[in-house]
C-alpha positions as CSV (number, residue, x, y, z in Angstrom):
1,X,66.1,-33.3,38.8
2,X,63.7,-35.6,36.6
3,X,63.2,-35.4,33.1
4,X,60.2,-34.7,31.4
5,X,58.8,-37.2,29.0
6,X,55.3,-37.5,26.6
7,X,52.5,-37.8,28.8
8,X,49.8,-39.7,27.5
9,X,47.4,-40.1,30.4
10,X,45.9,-43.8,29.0
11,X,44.5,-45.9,32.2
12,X,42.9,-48.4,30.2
13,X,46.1,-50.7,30.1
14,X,46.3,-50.7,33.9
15,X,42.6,-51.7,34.2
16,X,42.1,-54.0,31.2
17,X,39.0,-55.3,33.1
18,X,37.1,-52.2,32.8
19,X,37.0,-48.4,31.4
20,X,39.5,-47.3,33.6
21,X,39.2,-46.5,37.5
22,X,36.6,-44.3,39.1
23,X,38.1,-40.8,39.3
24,X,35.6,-40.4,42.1
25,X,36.0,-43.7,44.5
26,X,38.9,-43.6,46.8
27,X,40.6,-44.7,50.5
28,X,40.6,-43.2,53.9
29,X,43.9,-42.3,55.1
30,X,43.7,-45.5,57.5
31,X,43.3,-47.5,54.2
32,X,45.8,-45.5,52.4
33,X,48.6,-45.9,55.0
34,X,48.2,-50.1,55.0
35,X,48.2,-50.3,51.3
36,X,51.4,-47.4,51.1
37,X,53.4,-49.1,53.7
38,X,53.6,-45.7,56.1
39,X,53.1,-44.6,58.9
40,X,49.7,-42.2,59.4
41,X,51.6,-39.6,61.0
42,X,53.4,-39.8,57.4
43,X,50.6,-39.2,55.6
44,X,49.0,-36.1,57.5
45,X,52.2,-35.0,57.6
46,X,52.7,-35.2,53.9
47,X,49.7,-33.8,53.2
48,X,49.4,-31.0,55.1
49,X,52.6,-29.6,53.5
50,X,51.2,-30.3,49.7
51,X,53.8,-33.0,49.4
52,X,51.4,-35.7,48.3
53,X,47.8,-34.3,49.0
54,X,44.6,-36.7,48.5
55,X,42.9,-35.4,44.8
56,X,39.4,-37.3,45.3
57,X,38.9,-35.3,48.8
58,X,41.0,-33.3,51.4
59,X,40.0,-33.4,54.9
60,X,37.6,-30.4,55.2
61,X,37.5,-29.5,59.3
62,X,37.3,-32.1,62.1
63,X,35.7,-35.1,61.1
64,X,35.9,-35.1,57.7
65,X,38.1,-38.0,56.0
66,X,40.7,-37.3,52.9
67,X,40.1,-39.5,50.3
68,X,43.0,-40.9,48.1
69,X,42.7,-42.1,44.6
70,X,44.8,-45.3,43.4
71,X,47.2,-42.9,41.7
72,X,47.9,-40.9,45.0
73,X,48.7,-44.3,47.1
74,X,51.0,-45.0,44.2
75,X,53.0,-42.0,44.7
76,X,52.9,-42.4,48.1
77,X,54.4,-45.7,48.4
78,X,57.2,-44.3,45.8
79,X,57.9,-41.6,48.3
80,X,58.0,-44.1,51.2
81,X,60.8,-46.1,49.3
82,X,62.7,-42.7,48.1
83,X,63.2,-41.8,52.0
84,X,64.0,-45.3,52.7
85,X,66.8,-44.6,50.5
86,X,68.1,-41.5,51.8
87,X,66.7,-38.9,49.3
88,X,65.6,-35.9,50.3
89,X,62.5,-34.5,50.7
90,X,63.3,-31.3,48.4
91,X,64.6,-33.5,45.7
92,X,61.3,-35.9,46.8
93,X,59.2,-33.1,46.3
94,X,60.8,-32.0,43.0
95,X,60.1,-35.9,41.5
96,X,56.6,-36.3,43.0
97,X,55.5,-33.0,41.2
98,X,56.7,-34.8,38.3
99,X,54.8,-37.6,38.6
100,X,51.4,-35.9,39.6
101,X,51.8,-34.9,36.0
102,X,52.0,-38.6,34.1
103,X,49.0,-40.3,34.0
104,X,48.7,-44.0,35.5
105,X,49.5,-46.2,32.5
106,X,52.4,-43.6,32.2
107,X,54.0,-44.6,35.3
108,X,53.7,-48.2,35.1
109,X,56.3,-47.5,32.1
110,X,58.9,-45.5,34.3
111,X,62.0,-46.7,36.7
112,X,63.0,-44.3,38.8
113,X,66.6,-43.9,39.7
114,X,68.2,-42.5,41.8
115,X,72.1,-42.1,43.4
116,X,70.9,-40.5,46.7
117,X,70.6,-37.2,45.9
118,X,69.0,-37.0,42.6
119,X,66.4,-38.7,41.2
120,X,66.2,-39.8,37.8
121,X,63.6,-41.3,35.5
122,X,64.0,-43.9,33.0
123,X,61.8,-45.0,30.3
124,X,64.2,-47.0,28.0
125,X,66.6,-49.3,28.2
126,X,69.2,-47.2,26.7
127,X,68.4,-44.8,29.3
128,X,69.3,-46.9,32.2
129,X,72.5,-47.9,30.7
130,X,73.8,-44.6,30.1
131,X,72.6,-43.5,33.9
132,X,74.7,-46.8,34.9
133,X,77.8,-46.2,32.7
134,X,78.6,-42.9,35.1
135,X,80.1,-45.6,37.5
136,X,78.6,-44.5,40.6
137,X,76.2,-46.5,42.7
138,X,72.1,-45.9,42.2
139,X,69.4,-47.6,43.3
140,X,66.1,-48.0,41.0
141,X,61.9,-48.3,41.8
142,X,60.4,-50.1,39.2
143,X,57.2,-47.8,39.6
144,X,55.2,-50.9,37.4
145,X,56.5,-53.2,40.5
146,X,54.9,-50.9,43.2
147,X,51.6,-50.6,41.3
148,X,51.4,-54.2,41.1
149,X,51.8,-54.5,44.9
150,X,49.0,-52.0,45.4
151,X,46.8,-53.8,42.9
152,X,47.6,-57.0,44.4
153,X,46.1,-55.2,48.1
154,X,44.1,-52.7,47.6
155,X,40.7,-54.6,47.1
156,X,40.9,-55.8,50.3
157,X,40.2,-52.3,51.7
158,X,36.9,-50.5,51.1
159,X,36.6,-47.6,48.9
160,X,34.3,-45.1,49.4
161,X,33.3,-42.7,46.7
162,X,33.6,-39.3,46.8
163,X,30.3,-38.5,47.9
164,X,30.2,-40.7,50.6
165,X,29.0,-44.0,49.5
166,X,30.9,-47.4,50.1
167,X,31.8,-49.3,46.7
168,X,32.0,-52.6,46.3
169,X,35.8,-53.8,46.0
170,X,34.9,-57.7,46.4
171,X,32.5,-60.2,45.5
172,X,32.2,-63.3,47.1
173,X,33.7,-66.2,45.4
174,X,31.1,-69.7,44.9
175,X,32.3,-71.2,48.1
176,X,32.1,-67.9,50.5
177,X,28.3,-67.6,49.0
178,X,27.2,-71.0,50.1
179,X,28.5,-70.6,53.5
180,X,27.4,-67.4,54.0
181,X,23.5,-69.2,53.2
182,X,24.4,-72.2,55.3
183,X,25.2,-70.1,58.0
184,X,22.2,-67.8,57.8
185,X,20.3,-70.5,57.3
């Protein structure tokens, strides 16, 4: 069971360096799998049972690529480490439908906890001590932690919007420019 708490939806605090993401540029599920740390068998798998489902695009017939947003890799590498755990998927489901409903900056505020069979969510200090002072082992996922692993990854993968279009995740830094002329030179 998790508990509910004010959901304020505010990206801006997760991507000081801009408005907030693009609701509309995501990753293909190859992209998605490197950045979540799972398998892709995981992820159609966990898709096509509505366990964590791509919200920029779902795959639409053969050929067609699912898109997933930064929010949805997120939640995916926060399932991966639940199972790695031990939790269930029924209690996993029951916390990922939870989290669909926080916005980004939201999450990077929340631990999870959990003692193996349920999962609990955290947003204080005095929260975590009281879950502590029942005397029986838990482990936590400092969500924030994950999200700055993604962030610290993710540009190295191309987005693609949901349209179809390719973003640009990179520019070249001041050295990578003059070799690139050198060489075409």
């Amino acid at each position: 069971m998790v508990e509910d708490g004010p959901v304020t939806g505010e990206q801006g605090e997760l991507f000081p360096d801009s408005s907030g993401p693009d609701e509309l540029v995501g990753y293909r599920g190859p992209a998605a799998c490197q950045i979540a740390g799972i398998t892709y068998r995981q992820l159609d798998y966990w898709a096509r049972t509505g366990l964590v489902a791509p919200t920029i695009r779902s795959a639409q017939g053969s050929g067609s690529a699912r898109l997933y947003s930064f929010k949805d890799i997120l939640v995916l590498k926060v399932v991966k480490r639940l199972l790695d755990t031990g939790v269930s998927l029924q209690n996993i489901r029951v916390a990922v439908d939870h989290l669909r409903r926080r916005g980004v900056a939201d999450l990077a505020r929340i631990t999870l906890f959990s003692d193996g069979t349920t999962v609990y969510e955290c947003t204080s200090p005095e929260e975590i001590v009281d879950l502590l002072q029942g005397g029986q082992g838990v482990f936590g996922i400092a969500v924030s932690g994950a999200m700055q692993e993604i962030k610290g990854t993710i540009h190295e993968f191309p987005a693609e919007r949901a349209d179809g279009g390719i973003v640009e995740t990179m520019t070249d830094d001041e050295l990578t420019a003059r070799r690139k002329a050198r060489n075409a030179g």
